[in-house]
N, C-alpha and C positions, 0 to 999 in steps of 0.2 A: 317215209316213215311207214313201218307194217302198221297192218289191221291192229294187231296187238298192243302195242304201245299208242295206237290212234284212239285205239276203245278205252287204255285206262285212261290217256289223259282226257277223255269225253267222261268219262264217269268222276275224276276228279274237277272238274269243271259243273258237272251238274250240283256233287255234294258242297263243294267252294261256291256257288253263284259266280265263279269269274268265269273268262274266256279261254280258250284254250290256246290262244296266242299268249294271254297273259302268264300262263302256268309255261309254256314253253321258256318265254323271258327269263320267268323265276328261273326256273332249272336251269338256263343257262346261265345265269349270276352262278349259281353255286357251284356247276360243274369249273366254272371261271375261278371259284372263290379255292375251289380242294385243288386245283391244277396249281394256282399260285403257291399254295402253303406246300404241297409236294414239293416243290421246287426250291422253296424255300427252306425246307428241310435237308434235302438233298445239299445242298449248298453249306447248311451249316455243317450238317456232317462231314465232306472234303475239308471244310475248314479245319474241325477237330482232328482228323487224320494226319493234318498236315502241322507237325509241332512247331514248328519255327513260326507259321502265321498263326497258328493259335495263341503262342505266345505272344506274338506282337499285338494280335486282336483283345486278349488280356491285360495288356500294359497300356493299349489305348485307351479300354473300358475302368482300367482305375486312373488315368490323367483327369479321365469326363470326371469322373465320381468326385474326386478330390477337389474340380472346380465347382459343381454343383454345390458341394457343403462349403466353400467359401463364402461368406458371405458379407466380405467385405468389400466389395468392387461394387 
């Protein structure tokens, strides 16, 4: 890690009372958390692109819906 990035998270450590293994943790949850939903995104988009799975991913999502409002079983 540089100086720079060592210094803010030492200053965001003093202003938080935590540690700065602790503030590293965080950030790495989150930077874990945008990587995931990038990807996630990324994915639905090909999906969209791609008509014939969009439609079939359409045709699955109202089979779900149609059993959800059953509520006879």
């Amino acid at each position: 890690m540089n100086a720079e990035t060592r210094d803010r998270f030492a200053l965001l450590a003093t202003a938080t009372g935590r540690s700065m293994s602790e503030l590293l943790a965080e950030a790495a949850d989150v930077l874990e958390q945008r990587q995931f939903f990038e990807e996630f995104s990324a994915g639905y988009q090909r999906l969209r692109e791609n008509p014939g799975a969009w439609a079939e991913a359409e045709a699955e999502r109202e089979t779900e819906a149609a059993t959800l409002m059953d509520r006879s079983a």
